[in-house]
SESERO-609939 format. One line per field, with one value per atom (N, C-alpha, C): x, y, z. Coordinates in pm, 1 decimal. Example, Ala and Ser with C-alpha at 12.3 -4.5 7.8 and 13.67 -1.06 7.14 Angstrom:
u [1319.0;1230.0;1320.0;1285.0;1367.0;1290.0] .
v [-569.0;-450.0;-330.0;-225.0;-106.0;3.0] .
w [780.0;780.0;780.0;708.0;714.0;787.0] .
This chain:
u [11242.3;11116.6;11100.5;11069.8;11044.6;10911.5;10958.0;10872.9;10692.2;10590.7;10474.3;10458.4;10445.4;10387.4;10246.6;10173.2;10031.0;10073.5;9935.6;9916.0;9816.3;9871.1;9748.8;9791.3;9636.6;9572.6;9526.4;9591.2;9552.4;9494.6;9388.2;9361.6;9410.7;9446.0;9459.9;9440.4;9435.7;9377.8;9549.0;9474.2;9581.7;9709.7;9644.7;9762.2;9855.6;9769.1;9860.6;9965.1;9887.1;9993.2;10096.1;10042.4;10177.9;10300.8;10246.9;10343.4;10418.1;10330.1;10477.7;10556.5;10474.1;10616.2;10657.9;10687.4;10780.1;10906.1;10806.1;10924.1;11015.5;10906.8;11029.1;11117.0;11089.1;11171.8;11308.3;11285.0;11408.6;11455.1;11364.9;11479.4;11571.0;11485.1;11584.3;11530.8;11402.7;11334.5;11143.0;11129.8;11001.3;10896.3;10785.9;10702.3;10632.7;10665.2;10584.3;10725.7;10830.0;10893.8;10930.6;10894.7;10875.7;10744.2;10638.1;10524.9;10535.9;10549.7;10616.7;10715.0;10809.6;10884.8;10861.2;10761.4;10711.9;10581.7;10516.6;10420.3;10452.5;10569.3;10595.1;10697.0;10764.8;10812.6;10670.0;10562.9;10481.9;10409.8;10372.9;10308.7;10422.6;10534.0;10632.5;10695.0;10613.2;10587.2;10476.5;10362.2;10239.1;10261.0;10313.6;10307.3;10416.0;10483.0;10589.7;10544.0;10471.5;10385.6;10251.7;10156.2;10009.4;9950.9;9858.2;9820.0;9708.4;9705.4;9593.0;9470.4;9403.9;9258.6;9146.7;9089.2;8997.1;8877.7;8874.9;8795.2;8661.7;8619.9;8470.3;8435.5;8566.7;8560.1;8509.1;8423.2;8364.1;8430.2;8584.6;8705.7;8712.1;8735.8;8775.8;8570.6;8494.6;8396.5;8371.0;8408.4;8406.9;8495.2;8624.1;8719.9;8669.3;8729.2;8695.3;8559.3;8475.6;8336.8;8371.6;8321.2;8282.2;8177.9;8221.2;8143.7;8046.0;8108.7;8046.8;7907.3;7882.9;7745.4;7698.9;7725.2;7598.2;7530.2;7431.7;7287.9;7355.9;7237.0;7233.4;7237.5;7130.7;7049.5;7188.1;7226.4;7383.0;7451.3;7496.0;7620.1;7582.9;7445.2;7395.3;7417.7;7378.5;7387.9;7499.9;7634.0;7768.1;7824.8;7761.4;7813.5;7788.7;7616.8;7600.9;7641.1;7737.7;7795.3;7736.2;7628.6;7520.0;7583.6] .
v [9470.4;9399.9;9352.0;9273.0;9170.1;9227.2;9224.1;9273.5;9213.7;9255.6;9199.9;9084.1;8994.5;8897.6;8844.1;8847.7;8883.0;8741.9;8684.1;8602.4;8617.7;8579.0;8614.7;8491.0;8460.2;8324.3;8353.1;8287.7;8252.6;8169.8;8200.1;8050.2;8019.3;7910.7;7903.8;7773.3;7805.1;7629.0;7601.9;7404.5;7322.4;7360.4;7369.4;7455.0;7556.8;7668.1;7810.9;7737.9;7660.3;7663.6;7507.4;7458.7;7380.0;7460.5;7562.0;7670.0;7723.0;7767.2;7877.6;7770.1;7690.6;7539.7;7537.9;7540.7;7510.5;7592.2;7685.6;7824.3;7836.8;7821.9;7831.8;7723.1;7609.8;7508.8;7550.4;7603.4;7607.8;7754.1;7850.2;7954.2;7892.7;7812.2;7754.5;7786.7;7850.9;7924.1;7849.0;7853.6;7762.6;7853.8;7777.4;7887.3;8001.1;7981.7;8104.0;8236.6;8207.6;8331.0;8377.2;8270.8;8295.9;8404.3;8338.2;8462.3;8530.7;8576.5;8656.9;8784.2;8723.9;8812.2;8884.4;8777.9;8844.2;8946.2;8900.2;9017.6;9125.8;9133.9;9278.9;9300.5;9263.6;9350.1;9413.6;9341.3;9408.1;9503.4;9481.0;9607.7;9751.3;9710.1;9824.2;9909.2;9811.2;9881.3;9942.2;9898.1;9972.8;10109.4;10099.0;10203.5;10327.8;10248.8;10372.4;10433.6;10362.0;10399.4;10362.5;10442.5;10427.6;10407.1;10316.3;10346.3;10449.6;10485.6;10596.9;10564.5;10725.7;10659.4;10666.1;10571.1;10547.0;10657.6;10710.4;10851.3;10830.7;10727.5;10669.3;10679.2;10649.3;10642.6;10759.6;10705.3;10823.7;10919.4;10875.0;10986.6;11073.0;11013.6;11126.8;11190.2;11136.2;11219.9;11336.2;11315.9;11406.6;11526.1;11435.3;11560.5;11687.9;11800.0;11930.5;11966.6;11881.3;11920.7;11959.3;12018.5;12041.2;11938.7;11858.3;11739.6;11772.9;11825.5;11912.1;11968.8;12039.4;12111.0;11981.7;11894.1;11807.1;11761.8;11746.1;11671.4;11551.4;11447.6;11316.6;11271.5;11297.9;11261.7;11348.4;11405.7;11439.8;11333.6;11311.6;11181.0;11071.0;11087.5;10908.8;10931.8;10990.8;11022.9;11010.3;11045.6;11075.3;10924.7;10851.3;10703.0;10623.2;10653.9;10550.1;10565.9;10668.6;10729.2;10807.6;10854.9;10961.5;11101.2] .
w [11609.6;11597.7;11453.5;11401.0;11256.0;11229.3;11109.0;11053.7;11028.0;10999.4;11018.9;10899.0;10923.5;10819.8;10815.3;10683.7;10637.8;10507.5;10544.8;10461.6;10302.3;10163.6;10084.5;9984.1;9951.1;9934.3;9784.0;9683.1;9548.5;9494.4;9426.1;9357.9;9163.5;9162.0;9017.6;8951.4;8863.0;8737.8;8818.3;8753.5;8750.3;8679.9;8548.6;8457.4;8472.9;8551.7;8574.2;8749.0;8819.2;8928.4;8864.2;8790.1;8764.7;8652.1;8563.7;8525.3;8608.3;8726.4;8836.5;8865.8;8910.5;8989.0;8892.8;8774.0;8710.5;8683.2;8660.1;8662.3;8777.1;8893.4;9040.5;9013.3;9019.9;9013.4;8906.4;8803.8;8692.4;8734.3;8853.7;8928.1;8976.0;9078.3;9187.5;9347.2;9335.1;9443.9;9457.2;9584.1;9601.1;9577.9;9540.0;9482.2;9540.0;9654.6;9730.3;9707.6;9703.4;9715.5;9512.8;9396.6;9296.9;9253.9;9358.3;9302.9;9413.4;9536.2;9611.2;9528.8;9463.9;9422.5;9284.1;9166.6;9087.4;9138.5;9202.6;9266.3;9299.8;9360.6;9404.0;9327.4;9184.0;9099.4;8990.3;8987.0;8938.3;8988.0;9130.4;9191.7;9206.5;9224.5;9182.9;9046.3;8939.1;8783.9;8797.8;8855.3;8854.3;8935.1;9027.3;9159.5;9055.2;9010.2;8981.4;8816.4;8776.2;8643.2;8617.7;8699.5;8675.5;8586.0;8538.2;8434.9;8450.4;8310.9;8308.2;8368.0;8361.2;8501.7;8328.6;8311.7;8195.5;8204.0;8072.7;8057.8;8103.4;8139.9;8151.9;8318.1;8379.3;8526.0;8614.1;8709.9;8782.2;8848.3;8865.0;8914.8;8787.8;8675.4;8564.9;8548.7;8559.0;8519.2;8693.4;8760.3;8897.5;8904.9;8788.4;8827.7;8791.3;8901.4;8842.3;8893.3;8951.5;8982.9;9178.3;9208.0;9346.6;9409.6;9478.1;9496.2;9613.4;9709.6;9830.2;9756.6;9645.6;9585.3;9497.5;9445.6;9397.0;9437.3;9449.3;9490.9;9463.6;9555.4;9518.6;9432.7;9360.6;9208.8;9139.6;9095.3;9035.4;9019.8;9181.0;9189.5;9151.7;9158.8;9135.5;8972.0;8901.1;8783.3;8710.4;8758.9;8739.2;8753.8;8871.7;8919.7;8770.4;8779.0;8628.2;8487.8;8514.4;8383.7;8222.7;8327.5;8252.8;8231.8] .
């Protein structure tokens, strides 16, 4: 069975999509499989090296807390970064 194919829709200035065409063009590859293939060498740098989770973020301010026992007014608190 073939595999599932899923469509995803970019938008960009004149400028940035006449850059990729260009680039594809001097690969040698049309532009959907130029940012196709740069996309998923970047999501596979990200995936394989996270960046850090930012000290500000409500995951790093949760970590370590028992979320099950805070009140509302807690989390709401914690969300707005109080």
């Amino acid at each position: 069975m073939p595999a599932a194919v899923d469509r995803l829709d970019l938008r960009l200035s004149t400028t940035d999509k006449e850059r990729v065409r260009r680039a594809a063009a001097l690969a040698g590859i049309s532009v959907a499989a130029f940012v196709r293939e740069a996309a998923l060498r970047e999501a596979d740098a990200v995936l394989a090296q996270p960046p850090p989770t930012r000290a500000g973020s409500l995951a790093a301010r949760m970590r370590g807390r028992a979320t099950a026992r805070l009140s509302t007014e807690e989390i709401m608190r914690l969300t707005r970064g109080e």
